[in-house]
C-alpha positions in Angstrom: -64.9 57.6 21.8 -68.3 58.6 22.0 -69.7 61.5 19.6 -71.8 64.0 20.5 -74.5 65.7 19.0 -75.4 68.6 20.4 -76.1 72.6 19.2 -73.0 75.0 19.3 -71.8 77.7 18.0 -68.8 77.6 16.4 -68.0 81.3 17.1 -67.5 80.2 20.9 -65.4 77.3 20.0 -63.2 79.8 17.4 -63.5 82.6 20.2 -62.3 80.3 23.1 -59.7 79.0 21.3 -58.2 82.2 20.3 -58.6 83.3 23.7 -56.7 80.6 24.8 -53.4 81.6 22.8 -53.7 84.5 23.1 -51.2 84.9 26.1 -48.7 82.4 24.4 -48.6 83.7 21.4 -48.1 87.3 22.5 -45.3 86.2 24.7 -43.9 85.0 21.1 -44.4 88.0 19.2 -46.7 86.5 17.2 -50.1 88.1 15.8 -52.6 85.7 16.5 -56.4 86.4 14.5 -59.3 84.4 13.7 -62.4 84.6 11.2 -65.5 83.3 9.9 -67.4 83.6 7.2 -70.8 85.6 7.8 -72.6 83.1 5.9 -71.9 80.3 8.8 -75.4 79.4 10.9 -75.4 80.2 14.3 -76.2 76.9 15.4 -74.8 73.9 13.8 -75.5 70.2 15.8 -72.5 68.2 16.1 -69.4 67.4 18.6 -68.4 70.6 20.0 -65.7 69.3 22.2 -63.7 67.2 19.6 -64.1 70.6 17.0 -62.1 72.1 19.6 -60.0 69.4 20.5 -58.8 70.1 16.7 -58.6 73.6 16.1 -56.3 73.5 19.7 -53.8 70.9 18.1 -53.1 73.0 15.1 -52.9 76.4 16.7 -50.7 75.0 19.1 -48.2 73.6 16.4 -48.8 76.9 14.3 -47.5 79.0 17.2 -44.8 76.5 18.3 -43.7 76.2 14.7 -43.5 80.4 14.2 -41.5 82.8 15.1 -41.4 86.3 16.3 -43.2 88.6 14.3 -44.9 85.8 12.5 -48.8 85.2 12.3 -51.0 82.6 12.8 -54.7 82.5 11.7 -57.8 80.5 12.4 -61.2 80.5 10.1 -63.7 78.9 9.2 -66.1 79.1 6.2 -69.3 77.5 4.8 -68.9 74.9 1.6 -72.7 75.0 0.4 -73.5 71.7 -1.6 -76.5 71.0 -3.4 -78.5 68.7 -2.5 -77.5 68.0 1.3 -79.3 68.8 4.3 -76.8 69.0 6.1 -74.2 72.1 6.7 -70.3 71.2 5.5 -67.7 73.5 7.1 -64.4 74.2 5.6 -61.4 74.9 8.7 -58.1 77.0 8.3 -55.1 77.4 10.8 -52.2 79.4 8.5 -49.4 80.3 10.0 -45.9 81.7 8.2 -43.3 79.5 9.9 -40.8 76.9 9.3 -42.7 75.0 6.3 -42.8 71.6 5.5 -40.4 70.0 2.8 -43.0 68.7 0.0 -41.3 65.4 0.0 -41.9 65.2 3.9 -45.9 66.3 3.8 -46.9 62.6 3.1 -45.4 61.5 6.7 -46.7 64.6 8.9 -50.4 62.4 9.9 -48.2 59.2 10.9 -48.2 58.3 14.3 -44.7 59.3 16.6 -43.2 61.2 13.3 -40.8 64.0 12.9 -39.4 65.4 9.8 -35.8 65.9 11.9 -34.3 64.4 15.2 -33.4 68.5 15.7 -37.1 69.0 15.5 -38.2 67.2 18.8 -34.6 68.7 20.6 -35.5 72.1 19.7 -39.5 72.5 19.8 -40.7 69.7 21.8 -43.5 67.0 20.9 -43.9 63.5 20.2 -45.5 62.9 16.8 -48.2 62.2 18.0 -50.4 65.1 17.7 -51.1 65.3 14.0 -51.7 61.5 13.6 -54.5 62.2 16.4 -56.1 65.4 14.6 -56.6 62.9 11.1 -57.9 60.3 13.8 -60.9 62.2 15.0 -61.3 64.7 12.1 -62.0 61.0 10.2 -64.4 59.9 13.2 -66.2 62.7 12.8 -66.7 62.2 8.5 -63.9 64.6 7.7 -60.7 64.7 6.1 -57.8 67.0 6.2 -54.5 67.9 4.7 -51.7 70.6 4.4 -50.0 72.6 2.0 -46.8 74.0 2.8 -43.8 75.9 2.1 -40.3 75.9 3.6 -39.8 78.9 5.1 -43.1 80.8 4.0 -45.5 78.5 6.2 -47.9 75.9 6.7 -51.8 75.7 6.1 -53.4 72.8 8.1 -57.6 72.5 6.8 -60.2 70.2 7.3 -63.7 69.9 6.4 -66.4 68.3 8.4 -70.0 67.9 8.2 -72.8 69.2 10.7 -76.1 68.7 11.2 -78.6 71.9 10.7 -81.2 72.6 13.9 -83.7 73.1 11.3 -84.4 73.9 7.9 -84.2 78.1 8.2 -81.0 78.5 10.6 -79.7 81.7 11.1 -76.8 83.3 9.5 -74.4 85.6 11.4 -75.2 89.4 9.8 -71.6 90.1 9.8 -68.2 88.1 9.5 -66.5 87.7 13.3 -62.4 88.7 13.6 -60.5 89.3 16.2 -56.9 90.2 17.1 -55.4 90.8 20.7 -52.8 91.3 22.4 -52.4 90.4 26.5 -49.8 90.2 28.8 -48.0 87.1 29.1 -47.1 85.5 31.8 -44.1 82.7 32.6 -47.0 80.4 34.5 -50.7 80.7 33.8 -53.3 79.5 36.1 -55.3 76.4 34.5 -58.2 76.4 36.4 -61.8 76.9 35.6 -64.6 78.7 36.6 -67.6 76.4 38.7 -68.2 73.8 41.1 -65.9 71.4 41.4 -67.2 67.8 43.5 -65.6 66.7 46.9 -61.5 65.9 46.4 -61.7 62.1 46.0 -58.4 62.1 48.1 -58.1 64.5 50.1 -56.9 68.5 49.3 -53.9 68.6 47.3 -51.8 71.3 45.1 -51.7 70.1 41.6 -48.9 71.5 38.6 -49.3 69.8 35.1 -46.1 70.6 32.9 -46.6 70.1 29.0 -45.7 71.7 26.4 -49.0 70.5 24.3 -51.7 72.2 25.1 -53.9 69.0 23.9 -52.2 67.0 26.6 -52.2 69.8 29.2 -56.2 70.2 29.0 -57.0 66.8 28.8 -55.4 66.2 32.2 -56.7 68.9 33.9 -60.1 67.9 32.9 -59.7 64.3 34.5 -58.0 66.1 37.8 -61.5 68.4 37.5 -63.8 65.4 37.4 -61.9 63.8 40.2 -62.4 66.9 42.1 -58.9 68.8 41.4 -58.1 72.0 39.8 -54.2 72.2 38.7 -51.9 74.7 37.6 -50.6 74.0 34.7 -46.7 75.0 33.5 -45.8 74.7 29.4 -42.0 73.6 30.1 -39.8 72.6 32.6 -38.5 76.1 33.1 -42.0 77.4 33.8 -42.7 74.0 36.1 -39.1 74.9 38.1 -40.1 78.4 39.0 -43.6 77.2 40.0 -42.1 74.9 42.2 -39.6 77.3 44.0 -42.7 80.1 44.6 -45.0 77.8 46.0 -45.8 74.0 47.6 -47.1 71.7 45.2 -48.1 68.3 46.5 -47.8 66.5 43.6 -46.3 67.3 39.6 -47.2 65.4 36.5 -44.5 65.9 34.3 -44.1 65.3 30.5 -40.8 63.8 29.7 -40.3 65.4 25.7 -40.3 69.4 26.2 -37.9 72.0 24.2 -35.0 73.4 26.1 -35.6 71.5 29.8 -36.9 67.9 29.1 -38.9 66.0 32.2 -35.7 64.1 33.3 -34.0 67.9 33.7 -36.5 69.3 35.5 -37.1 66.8 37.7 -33.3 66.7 38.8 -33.2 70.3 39.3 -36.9 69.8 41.6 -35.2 67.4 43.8 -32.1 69.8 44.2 -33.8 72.1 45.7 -34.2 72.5 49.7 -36.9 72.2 52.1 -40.6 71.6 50.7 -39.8 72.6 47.2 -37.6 69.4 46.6 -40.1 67.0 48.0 -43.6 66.7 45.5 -44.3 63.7 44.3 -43.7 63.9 40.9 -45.8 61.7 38.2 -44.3 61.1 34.9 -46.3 61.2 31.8 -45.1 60.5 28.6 -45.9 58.2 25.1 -43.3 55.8 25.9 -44.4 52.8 28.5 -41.8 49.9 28.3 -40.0 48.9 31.5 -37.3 50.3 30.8 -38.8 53.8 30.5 -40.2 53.2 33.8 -36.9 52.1 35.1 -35.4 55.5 33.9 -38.5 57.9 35.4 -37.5 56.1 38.7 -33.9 56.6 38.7 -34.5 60.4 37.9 -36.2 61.0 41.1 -39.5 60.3 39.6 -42.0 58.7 42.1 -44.6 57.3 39.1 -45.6 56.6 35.6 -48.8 56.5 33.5 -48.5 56.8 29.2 -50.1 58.5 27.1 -53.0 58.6 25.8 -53.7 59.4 29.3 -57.0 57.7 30.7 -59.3 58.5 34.0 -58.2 54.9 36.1 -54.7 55.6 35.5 -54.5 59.3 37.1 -57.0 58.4 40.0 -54.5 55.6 40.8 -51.7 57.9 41.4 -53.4 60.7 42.9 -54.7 57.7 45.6 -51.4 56.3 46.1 -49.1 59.8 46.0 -51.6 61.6 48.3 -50.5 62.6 51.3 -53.9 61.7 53.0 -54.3 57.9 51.6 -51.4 55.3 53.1 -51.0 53.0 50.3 -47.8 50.6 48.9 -45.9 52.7 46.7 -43.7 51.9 44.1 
């Protein structure tokens, strides 16, 4: 990966995250707030877009691991050190959910780890989130840890270091909170605002079903680069009723999802009659041995790519599934 340093303001990046959840978690019942501390400069230089590559992993566990009535917090505050030029921000996501058994915390930042096979059955997920959060909170000179509680919650924090635009940088007058609630809806649009270039392969109808909201906007920015926007559905229930109100030429589907897994889904798309049964349907999951492959195909899948997903890999199914390029399909 490449690191960026550029100015931000981490108020956006706290603001658009929060905004982002904000529908989820109030379809869960769940009080979602964030804060900073006033002291925080308004412009800090450093990587905006893994900061909120972050903050979106943990808040997505946080709500996924809480239930109704629960709450879930982001903040931030400013850990002044003597001696540095630099500014060294302190992160929080709290949330008062399941907990973590103290004897399982050590294993949470592993790669493809669950504390219980019930885990992934009832809430979804690979393992693989967390293992990636230490990954880039460590690329960008961080670290990070938890302390938790069974059945009183989970706080996730991080600190990371950012550059200072210069040496009198202004400091916000007055903390920021927030706390909304919005009307939820069973599928949410996942497009963006601007320009988007040509469709490399013609016009097509896009549906990205996840239920990591990591996963689901790091696809739907490659689909934008190529030219696509995409709705995007966060489980196979949500991906089933997209399909039945409206034509979709093409679904990438993530096989480990709570409730309706990518193999159920997918049967119950090709069940359906007329135009409905017929997208082609991509499958994208952490697991890419031949006989996974094998499997996506004998569901009624028409394609594969693994996570971590990568640009090549989605432009070669969008060229070969579209219905405006003849190529030799699988």
């Amino acid at each position: 990966m490449v690191i960026n340093r550029e100015p931000f303001d981490v108020r956006s990046v706290l603001n658009h995250v929060a905004e982002l959840f904000h529908p989820k978690a109030a379809e869960r019942g769940i009080r979602l707030t964030y804060e900073l501390d006033g002291s925080i400069p308004s412009t800090l230089i450093g990587d905006e877009g893994i900061l909120r590559q972050i903050i979106v992993n943990l808040v997505g566990n946080a709500i996924k691991f809480t239930g109704k009535d629960g709450h879930v917090s982001i903040s931030a505050k400013l850990d002044k050190i003597p001696g540095r030029s630099d500014a060294v921000l302190q992160f929080f996501v709290r949330d008062t959910g399941i907990g973590i058994p103290a004897d399982k915390q050590s294993q949470l930042f592993q790669s493809f780890t669950q504390l219980h096979p019930t885990i992934n059955r009832k809430y979804g997920g690979t393992g693989l989130g967390l293992a990636i959060c230490k990954k880039l909170v460590e690329l960008l000179g961080g670290a990070i840890g938890v302390d938790s509680q069974v059945n009183v919650g989970s706080t996730f924090h991080f600190v990371l270091p950012f550059e200072l635009p210069g040496e009198s940088p202004a400091p916000y007058s007055v903390p920021e909170k927030t706390q909304r609630s919005k009307p939820a809806s069973s599928l949410v649009s996942g497009r963006e605002s601007g320009a988007l270039p040509s469709p490399k392969f013609g016009p097509m109808k896009l549906l990205v079903t996840d239920d990591n909201p990591v996963n689901r906007l790091l696809l739907i920015t490659l689909l934008k680069k190529l030219g696509y926007e995409a709705d995007y559905a966060e489980n196979g229930a949500e991906a089933l009723q997209a399909v039945r109100s409206d034509t979709y030429d093409m679904v990438f589907m993530d096989l480990q999802m709570p409730e309706m897994d990518g193999f159920e889904t997918t049967a119950a798309i090709r069940r359906l009659k007329g135009e409905a049964s017929r997208p082609a349907i991509v499958a994208v999951t952490a697991f890419a041995q031949k006989e996974d492959m094998q499997m996506c195909l004998a569901s009624g899948m028409n394609d594969f790519i693994s996570k971590p997903v990568f640009a090549p890999e989605v432009e070669r199914v969008l060229k070969i599934w579209s219905p405006h390029c003849k190529q030799d399909r699988i």
